[in-house]
C-alpha positions, -999 to 999 in steps of 0.1 A, spaced: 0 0 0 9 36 -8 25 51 20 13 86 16 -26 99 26 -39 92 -7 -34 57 -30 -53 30 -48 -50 -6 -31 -57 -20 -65 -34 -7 -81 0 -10 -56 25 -19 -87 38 -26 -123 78 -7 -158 114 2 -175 153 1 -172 181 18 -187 214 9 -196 242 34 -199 273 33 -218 309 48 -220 338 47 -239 360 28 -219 336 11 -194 306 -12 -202 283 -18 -170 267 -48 -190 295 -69 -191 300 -59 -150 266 -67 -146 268 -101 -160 300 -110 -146 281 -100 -113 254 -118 -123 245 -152 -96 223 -182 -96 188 -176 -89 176 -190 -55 140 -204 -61 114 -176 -54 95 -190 -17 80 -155 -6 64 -136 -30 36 -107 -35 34 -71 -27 52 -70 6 44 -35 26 58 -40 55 88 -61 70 77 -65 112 106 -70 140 80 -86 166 97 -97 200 77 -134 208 80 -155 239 119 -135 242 128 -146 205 129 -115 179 109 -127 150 98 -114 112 64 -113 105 53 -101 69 23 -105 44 37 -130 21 22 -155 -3 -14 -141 -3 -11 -149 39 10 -139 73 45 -156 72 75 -154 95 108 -164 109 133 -158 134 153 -127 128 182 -147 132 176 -173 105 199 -163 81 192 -192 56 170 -194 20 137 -215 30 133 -205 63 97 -188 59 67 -200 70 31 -197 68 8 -185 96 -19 -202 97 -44 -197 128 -56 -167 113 -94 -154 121 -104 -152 90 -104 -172 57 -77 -161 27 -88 -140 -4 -96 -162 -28 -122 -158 -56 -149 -186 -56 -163 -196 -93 -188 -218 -91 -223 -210 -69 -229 -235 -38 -252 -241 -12 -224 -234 11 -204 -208 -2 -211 -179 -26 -196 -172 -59 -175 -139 -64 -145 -129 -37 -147 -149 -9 -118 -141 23 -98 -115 35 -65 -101 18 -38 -90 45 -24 -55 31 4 -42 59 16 -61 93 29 -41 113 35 -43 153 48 -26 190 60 -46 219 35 -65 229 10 -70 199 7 -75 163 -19 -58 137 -32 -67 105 -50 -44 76 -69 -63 57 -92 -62 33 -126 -77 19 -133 -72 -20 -164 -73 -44 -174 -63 -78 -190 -29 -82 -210 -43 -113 -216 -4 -124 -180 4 -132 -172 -34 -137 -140 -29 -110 -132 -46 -83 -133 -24 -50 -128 -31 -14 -160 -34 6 -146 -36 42 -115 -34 62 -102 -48 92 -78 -45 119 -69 -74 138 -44 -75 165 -34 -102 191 -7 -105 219 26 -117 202 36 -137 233 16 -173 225 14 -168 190 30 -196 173 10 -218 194 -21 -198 193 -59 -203 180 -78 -179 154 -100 -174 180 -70 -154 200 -77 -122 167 -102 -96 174 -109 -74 150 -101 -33 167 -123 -16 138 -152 -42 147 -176 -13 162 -152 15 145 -172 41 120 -160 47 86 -142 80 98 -114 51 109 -110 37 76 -117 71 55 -123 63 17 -134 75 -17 -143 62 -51 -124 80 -83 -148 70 -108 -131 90 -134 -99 66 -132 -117 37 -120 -104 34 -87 -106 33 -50 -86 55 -29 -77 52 4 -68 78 35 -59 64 60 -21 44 71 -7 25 95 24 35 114 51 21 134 88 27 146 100 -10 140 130 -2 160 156 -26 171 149 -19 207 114 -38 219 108 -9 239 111 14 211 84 2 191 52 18 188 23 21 166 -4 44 156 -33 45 126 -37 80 112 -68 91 94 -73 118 68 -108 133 60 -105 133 25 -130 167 24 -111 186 53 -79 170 53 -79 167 93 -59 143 110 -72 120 133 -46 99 153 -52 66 175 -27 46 192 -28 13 188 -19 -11 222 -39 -36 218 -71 -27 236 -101 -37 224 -116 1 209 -99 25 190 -96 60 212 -81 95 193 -55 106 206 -55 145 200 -13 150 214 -1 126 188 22 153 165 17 186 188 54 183 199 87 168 189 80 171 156 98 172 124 88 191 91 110 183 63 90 206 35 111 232 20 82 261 39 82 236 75 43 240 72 36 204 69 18 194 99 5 157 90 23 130 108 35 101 85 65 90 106 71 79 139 109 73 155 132 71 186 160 92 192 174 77 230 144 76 244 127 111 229 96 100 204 93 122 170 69 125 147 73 134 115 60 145 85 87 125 64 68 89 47 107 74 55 124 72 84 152 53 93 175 54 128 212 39 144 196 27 167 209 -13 176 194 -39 195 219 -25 226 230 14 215 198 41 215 200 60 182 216 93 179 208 105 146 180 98 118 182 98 78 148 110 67 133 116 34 124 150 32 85 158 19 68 180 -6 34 202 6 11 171 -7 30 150 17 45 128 -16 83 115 -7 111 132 -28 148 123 -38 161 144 -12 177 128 20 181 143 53 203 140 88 182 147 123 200 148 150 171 159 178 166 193 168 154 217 143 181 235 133 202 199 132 186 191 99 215 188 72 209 178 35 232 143 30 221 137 -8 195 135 -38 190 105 -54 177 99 -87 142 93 -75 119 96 -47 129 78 -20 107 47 -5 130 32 17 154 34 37 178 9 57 213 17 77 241 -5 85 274 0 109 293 17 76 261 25 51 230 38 45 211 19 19 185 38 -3 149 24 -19 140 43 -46 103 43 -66 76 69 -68 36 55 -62 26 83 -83 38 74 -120 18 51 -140 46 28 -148 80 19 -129 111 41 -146 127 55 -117 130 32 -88 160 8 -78 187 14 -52 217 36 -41 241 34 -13 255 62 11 292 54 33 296 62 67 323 84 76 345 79 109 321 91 130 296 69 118 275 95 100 265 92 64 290 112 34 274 133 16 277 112 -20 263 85 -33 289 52 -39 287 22 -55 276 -12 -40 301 -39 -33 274 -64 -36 248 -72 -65 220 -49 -54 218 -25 -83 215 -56 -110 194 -69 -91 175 -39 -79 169 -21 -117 152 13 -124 120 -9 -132 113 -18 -96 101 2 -65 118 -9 -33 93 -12 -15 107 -16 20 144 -27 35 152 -39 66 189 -49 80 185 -72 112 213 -66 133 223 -27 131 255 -31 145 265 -55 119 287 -41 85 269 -46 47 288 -70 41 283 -89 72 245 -82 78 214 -105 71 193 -77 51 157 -77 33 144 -60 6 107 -62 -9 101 -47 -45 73 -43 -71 69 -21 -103 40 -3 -115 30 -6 -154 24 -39 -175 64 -46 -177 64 -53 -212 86 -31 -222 108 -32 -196 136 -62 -175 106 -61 -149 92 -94 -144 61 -110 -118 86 -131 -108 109 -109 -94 82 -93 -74 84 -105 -36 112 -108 -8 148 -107 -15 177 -113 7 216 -107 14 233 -133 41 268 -131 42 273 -165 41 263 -161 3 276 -124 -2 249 -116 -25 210 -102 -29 191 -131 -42 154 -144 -43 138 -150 -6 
């Protein structure tokens, strides 16, 4: 799902790549000589999210893979080691053909859209769809948001879920229909710090009337209603517009133990498992709240903001290890995928990102083309260099792909383990 106030859930993907050439240099041949062995493809679909979730004192990955809720332990660091969820409270999208006494024809199930989670609970969005027979488009008809305690989970019954939007009006889940183009858009997002720390991680649904504009915030804990909270963004926050007018939160983040909020769609800290972060690298935002190719260094104050670099596209992700800062690039906004892929950033000696962009030492930008949106990155350990860090990367593209490398089958998880020293299928 889009991460900014407006998107269309049906339409999350699909692209073009360029080559470039020089007198004296051919990056073809460097790609192919870069090129490795396929892994087969175990997790795939448009992955939103990427979940650290802290179960029974064992840090885990949870993600919306495979049409379903997988996971693994963070510390897995192996191809095949995903698994599917399966006491879920509700039954998988699927679409039924054929009418039956005991079961409808037409879209039958639920479609989990983001998991995200803080230190005690897990949340799904998900979605039901039908056909709207007068535009002959398939729209959502209802969302949910289930949550549970993580604690128990992997041993735990459907009937553990509840659903926090159960008695919720539709100001929660603000929508509208966009007849003109055929689509459904959405305003509303789910946020979350996904920290390192346990204790650092927090969640929160925003809501966006889509006649007023006005923000409506509820933290999400688990309880069984959702309550606004009105402070959420009146202090210790961050605009990263060129005017500083934006007020709309889109971010949330740790720096020690001081939360910010933030206008910025991407957000990433130093924080480790054991070391409280000290600085964030933020996308900065234009006054419709879309991400931009600029990227930004916070260091807990206003006039701390420092411009680091501008990419080549927007930016719509964002990882850091102990000596980079890795850099998902894609814009939701264009019709097809010509200006995504990925760029790297070096620590200095102090540990804060240069202010150029490097090459990789790895295979990420062959395997990471122009045609695909990086959706969302994720290093496990921190503290750990690029080359020695278990990372994650999900990508999609946005168009039919035919004229472009993009392919379905690249879209899904992708790895890097040390042990192989290369991004590959997950």
């Amino acid at each position: 799902m889009k991460k900014s106030v407006k998107y269309s859930i049906l339409s999350i993907i699909l692209a073009v790549t360029a080559l470039t050439f020089s007198s004296c240099y051919s990056p073809i041949f460097y790609g192919i000589m870069n090129d490795v062995p396929p892994e087969k493809a175990t997790v795939s679909g448009n992955i939103t999210t990427i979940a650290r979730c802290l179960v029974d004192g064992t840090e885990y990955l949870f993600l919306n893979g495979n049409g379903s809720l997988m996971y693994k332990k963070l510390d897995e660091d192996k191809h095949g080691a995903w698994k599917n969820y399966t006491a879920l409270p509700f039954e998988l999208h699927h679409y039924n053909y054929y009418y039956s006494a005991s079961a409808k024809d037409g879209h039958v199930g639920q479609q989990v859209l983001r998991v995200i989670a803080d230190k005690d609970n897990i949340y799904l969005l998900t979605v039901a769809y039908e056909t709207n027979t007068e535009y002959g488009i398939v729209l959502p008809k209802k969302f949910y948001l289930w949550t549970r305690p993580l604690n128990g989970i992997l041993e735990g019954k459907a009937a553990d879920w509840k659903d926090l939007a159960e008695n919720a009006d539709a100001s929660v889940f603000p929508t509208k229909k966009n007849t003109a183009e055929g689509s459904f858009e959405t305003y509303f997002n789910l946020i979350y710090t996904n920290s390192p720390s346990p204790n650092h991680r927090k969640a929160i649904l925003r809501a966006t009337n889509p006649d007023t504009s006005e923000d409506s915030y509820y933290v999400l804990n688990g309880s069984t209603a959702l309550t606004k909270d009105s402070s959420i963004g009146t202090s210790n926050y961050i605009a990263t517009d060129d005017d500083k007018k934006n007020t709309r939160v889109n971010s949330l983040f740790y720096l020690g133990d001081t939360l910010y909020y933030s206008d910025s769609q991407v957000v990433c800290t130093n924080e480790t498992k054991d070391t409280a972060a000290t600085y964030a690298c933020m996308s900065s935002s234009d006054k419709n709240y879309n991400s931009t190719k600029k990227l930004y260094l916070f260091e807990g104050n206003a006039s701390s903001m420092s411009f680091i670099v501008e990419g080549s596209s927007a930016i719509a992700s964002l990882a850091i290890t102990a000596d980079s800062v890795i850099i998902g690039e894609g814009s939701y906004n264009a019709s097809y995928t010509s200006n995504g892929g990925i760029q790297r950033v070096e620590l200095d000696s102090s540990s804060k990102p240069k202010k150029e962009l490097v090459k990789f030492t790895n295979n990420a930008e062959y395997q990471f083309t122009s045609a695909y949106i990086v959706m969302s990155l994720l290093c496990a350990d921190p503290s750990k260099t690029e080359a020695q860090a278990s990372m994650y990367a999900t990508i999609t593209y946005r168009g039919a792909g035919t004229s472009s490398s993009a392919t379905p089958a690249n879209i899904g998880l992708w790895s890097y383990y040390s042990s192989r020293g290369n991004w590959n299928r997950e």
